[in-house]
C-alpha positions in Angstrom: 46.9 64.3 54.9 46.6 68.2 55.3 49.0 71.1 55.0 48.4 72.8 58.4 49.9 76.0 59.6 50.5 76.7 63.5 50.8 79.8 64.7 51.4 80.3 68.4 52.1 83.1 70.7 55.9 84.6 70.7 57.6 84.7 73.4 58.8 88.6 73.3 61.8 88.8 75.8 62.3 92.7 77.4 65.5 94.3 75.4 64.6 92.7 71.9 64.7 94.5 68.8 62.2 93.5 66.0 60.9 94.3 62.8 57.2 93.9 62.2 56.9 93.5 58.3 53.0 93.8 57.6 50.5 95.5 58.9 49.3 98.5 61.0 52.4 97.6 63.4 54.7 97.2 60.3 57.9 98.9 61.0 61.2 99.0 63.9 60.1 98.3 67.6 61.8 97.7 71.0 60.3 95.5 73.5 60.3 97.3 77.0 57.8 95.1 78.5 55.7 92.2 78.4 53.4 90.3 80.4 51.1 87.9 80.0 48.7 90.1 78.3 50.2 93.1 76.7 53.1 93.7 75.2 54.8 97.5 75.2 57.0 98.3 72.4 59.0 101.6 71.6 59.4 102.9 68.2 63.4 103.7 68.6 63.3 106.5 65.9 60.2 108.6 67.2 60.6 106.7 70.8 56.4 106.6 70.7 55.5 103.8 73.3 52.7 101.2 72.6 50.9 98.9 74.7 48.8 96.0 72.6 47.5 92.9 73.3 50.4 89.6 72.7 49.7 88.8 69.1 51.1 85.5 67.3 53.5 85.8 64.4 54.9 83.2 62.6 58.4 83.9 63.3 62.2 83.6 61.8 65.3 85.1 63.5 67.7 86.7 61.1 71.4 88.6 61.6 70.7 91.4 59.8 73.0 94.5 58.5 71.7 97.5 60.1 68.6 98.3 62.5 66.8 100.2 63.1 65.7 100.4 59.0 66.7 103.9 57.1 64.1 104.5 54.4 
């Protein structure tokens, strides 16, 4: 037997909020587009706009308190 981990693309939906933990994309983001390429996001304190490439997350949905984050 082997401990295996999948990763597989997620399925960002137009309208969600998410929180990127890690990483040069680490931080509050709003999804304003996808297709099946890209994926746009808005940064909904400086409202920057980014287009990258889908990436794969391993994923968990959590209620959470208050968002976007306050540092």
């Amino acid at each position: 037997m082997h401990k295996v981990t999948f990763f597989r693309p997620y399925p960002f939906q137009v309208g969600q909020k998410i929180t990127i933990q890690g990483g040069p994309r680490r931080g509050d983001w709003e999804v304003i587009g996808v297709d099946d390429k890209k994926v746009r996001l808005r940064c909904p304190v400086s409202f920057r706009e980014f287009d990258w490439t889908v990436f794969c997350y391993l994923v968990e949905d959590q209620e959470i308190p208050q968002w976007p984050h306050r540092e």
